[in-house]
C-alpha positions in Angstrom: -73.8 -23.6 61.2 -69.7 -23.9 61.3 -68.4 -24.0 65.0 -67.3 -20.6 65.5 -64.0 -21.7 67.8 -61.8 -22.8 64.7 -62.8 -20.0 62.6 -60.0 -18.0 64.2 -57.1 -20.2 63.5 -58.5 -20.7 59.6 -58.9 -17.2 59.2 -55.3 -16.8 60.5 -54.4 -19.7 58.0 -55.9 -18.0 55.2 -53.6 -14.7 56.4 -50.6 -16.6 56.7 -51.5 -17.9 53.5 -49.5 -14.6 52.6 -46.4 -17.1 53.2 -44.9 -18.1 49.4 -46.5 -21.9 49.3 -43.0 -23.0 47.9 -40.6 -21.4 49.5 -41.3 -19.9 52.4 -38.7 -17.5 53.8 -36.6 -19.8 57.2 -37.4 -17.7 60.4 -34.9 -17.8 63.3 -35.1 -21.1 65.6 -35.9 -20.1 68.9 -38.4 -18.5 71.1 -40.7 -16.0 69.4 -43.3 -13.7 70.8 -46.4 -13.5 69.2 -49.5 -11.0 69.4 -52.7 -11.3 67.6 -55.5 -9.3 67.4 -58.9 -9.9 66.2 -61.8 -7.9 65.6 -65.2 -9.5 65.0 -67.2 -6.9 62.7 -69.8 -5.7 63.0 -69.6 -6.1 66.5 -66.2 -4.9 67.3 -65.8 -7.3 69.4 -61.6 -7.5 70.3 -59.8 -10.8 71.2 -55.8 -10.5 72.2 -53.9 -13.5 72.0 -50.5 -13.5 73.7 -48.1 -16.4 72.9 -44.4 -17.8 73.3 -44.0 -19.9 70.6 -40.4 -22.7 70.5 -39.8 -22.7 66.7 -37.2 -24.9 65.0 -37.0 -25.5 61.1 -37.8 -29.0 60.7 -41.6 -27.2 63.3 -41.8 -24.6 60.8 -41.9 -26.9 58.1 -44.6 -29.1 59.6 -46.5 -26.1 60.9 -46.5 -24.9 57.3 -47.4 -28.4 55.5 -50.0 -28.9 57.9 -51.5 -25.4 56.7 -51.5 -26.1 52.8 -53.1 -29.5 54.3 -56.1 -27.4 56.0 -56.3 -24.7 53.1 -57.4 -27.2 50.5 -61.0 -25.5 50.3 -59.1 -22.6 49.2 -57.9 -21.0 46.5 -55.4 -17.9 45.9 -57.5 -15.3 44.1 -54.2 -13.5 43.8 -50.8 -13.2 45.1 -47.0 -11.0 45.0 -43.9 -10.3 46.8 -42.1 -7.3 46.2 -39.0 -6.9 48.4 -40.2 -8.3 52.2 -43.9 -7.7 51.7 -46.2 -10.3 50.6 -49.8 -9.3 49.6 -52.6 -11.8 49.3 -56.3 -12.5 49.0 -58.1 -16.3 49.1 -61.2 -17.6 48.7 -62.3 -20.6 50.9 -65.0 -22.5 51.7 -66.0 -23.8 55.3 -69.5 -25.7 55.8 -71.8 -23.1 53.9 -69.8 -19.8 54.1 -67.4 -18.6 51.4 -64.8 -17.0 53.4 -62.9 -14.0 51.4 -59.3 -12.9 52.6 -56.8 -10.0 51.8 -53.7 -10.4 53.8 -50.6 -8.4 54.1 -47.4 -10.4 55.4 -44.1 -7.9 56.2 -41.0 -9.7 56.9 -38.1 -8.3 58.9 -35.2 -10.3 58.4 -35.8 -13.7 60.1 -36.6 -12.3 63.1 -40.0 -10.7 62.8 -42.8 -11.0 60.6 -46.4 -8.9 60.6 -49.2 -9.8 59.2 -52.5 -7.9 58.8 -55.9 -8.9 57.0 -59.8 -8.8 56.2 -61.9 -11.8 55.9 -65.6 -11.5 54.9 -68.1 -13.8 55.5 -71.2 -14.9 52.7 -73.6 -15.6 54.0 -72.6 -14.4 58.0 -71.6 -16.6 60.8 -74.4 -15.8 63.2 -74.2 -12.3 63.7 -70.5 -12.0 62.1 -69.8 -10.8 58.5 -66.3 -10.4 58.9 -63.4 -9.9 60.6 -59.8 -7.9 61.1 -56.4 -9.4 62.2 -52.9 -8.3 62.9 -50.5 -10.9 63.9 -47.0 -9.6 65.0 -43.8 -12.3 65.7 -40.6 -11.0 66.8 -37.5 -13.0 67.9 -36.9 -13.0 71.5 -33.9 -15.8 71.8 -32.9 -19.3 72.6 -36.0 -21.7 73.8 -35.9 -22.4 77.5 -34.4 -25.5 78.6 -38.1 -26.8 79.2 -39.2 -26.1 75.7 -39.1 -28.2 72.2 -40.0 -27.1 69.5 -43.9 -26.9 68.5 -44.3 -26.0 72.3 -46.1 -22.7 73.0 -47.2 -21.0 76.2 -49.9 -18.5 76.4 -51.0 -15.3 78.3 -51.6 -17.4 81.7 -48.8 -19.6 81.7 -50.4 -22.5 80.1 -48.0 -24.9 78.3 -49.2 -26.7 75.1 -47.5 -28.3 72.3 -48.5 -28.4 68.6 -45.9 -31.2 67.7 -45.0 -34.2 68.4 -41.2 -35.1 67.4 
């Protein structure tokens, strides 16, 4: 059975997968907010994820090879932009389970973004056949002095980074 404590963060791939893979749109550098939402179904179990997130270019860039990097056992069943909304759905495999996505990415200028999704699981992860997510980004200003770019801080306080420079 696949560990269960990346599934999250390759669901939330496959959403952002919403992104146009060769061009996707530059967001502001600076500090960004960042909510997420999941719901397990059928349990309805909720998780909220509350971030601060330093983004720069040259971390979006990285950030977004890394995820074509991890979404190689996937493949866009279809895809289109009209205007600032981006719909999309993927098909990818992790361990045994086909993982099935529809995902709906809004952009705001460069200074928010919204995504929202489905994922379905064949055969179920444990008790889990699927999942909702809504991710929403918004601009908030400069970094902090004590930030790079890549670094993030969640809900508690907790620093981490997701780049080295």
């Amino acid at each position: 059975m696949m560990n269960a404590k990346w599934l999250t963060p390759c669901l939330a791939l496959c959403f952002l997968g919403a992104v146009p893979v060769d061009n996707p749109p530059p967001m502001k550098e600076g500090l960004w907010e960042i909510h997420t939402k999941t719901v397990d179904i059928p349990s309805k179990q909720t998780t909220d994820r509350f971030e601060k997130l330093c983004r720069s270019h040259a971390y979006d860039d990285y950030a977004h090879a890394a995820a074509q990097k991890r979404e190689s056992n996937c493949k866009t069943v279809s895809k289109a932009t009209t205007n600032n909304v981006t719909t999309t759905e993927t098909a990818c495999t992790v361990g045994d389970t086909v993982i099935r996505t529809k995902g709906i990415l809004t952009m705001t200028g460069d200074t928010a973004a919204r995504t929202e999704g489905t994922a379905t699981y064949t055969p179920p992860i444990g008790s889990r056949t699927g999942m909702t997510m809504v991710s929403e980004q918004k601009y908030v200003g400069p970094c902090p002095a004590d930030m790079q770019p890549g670094d993030a801080i969640d809900a508690d306080g907790k620093k981490t980074s997701h780049w080295k420079h």
